[in-house]
C-alpha positions in Angstrom: 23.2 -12.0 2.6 19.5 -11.2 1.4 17.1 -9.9 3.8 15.1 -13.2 3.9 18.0 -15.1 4.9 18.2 -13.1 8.1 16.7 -13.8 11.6 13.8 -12.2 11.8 14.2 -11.7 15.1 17.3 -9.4 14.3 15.9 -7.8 11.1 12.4 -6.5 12.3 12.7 -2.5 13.6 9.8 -3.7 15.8 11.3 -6.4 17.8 11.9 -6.6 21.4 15.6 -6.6 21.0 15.6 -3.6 18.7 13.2 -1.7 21.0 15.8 -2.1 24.0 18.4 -0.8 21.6 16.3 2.4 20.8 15.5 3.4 24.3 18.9 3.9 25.1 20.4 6.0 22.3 23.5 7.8 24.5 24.9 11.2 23.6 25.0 14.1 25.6 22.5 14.4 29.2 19.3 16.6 29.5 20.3 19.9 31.3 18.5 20.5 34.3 16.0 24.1 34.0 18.3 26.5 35.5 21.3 25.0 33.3 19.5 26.0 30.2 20.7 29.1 28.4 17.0 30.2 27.3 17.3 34.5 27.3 19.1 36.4 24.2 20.4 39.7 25.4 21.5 42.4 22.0 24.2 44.4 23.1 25.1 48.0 21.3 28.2 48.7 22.1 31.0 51.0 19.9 33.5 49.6 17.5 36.6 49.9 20.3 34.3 48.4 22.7 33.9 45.5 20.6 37.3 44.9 19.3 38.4 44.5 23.3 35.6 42.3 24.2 36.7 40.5 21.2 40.8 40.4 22.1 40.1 40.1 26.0 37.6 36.5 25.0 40.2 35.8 22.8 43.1 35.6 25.5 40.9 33.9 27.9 40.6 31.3 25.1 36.4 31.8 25.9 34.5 32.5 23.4 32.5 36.2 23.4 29.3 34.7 25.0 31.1 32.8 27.6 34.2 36.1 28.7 30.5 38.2 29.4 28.8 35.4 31.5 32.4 35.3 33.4 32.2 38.8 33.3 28.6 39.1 35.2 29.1 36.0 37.5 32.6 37.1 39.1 32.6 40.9 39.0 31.2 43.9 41.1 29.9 46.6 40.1 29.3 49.9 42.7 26.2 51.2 43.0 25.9 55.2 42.2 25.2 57.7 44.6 22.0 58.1 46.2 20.8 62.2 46.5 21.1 61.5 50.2 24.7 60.3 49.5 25.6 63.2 47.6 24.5 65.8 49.6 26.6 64.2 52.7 29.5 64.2 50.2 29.1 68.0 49.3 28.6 68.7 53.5 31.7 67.1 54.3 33.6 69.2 51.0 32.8 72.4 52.9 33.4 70.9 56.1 37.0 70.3 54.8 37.0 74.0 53.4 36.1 75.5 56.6 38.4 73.3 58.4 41.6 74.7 56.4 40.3 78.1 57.1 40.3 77.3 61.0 43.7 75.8 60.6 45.1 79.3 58.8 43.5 81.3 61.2 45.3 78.9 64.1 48.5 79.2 62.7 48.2 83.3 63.0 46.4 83.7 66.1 47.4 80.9 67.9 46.2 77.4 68.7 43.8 78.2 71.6 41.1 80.6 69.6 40.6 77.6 67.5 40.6 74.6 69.4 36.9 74.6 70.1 35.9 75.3 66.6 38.1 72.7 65.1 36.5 69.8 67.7 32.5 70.7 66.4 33.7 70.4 63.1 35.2 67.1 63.6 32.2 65.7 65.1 30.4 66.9 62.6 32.4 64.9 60.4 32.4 61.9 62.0 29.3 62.0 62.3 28.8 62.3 58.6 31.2 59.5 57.9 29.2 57.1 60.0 25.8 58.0 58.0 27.8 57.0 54.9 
């Protein structure tokens, strides 16, 4: 069939029919702005840690991309210690120390000498514990 035996209603790229055709061309829907995967982050990482990224995306059947965004998404990581943390931690180390000591001493002398010693440590500890 030669082009000028054609309707030229069907054969014109310009018709109405053709334009209704064109508007609608399918495939895969817009994502929305926070869908879009716009930021690249560069990792350094050592040869052993990349090897078990690599395995662990592997056995998840993700690919490396997608076992990190899983990664960041359902995991938790702890804070570190504040100073102010650290120094209650190291209070309540020697509270403990000095808290054996009482507890030797009690098991020599007797449990009576000590009682009152060992009860203002422990509040001192509980009080610590309830700072943390």
């Amino acid at each position: 069939m030669f082009w000028c035996d054609q309707n030229p209603e069907k054969a014109s790229r310009w018709s109405k029919k053709a334009k209704l055709k064109m508007t609608n061309k399918g495939g895969r829907p817009r994502l929305s702005a926070s869908q879009k995967k716009k930021y690249k982050v560069d990792v350094k990482m050592s040869t052993e840690d990349y090897y078990t990224l690599k395995s662990k995306a592997m056995k998840a059947g993700m690919t490396k991309s997608e076992y990190i965004r899983q990664c960041i998404n359902n995991s938790s990581v702890r804070e570190r210690l504040s100073p102010e943390h650290q120094k209650q931690i190291r209070q309540l180390c020697g509270m403990a120390n000095n808290l054996n000591q009482i507890a030797r001493k009690a098991n020599a002398q007797g449990y009576s000498n000590a009682r009152s010693k060992y009860l203002h440590l422990a509040k001192q500890i509980d009080q610590l514990l309830n700072q943390l």
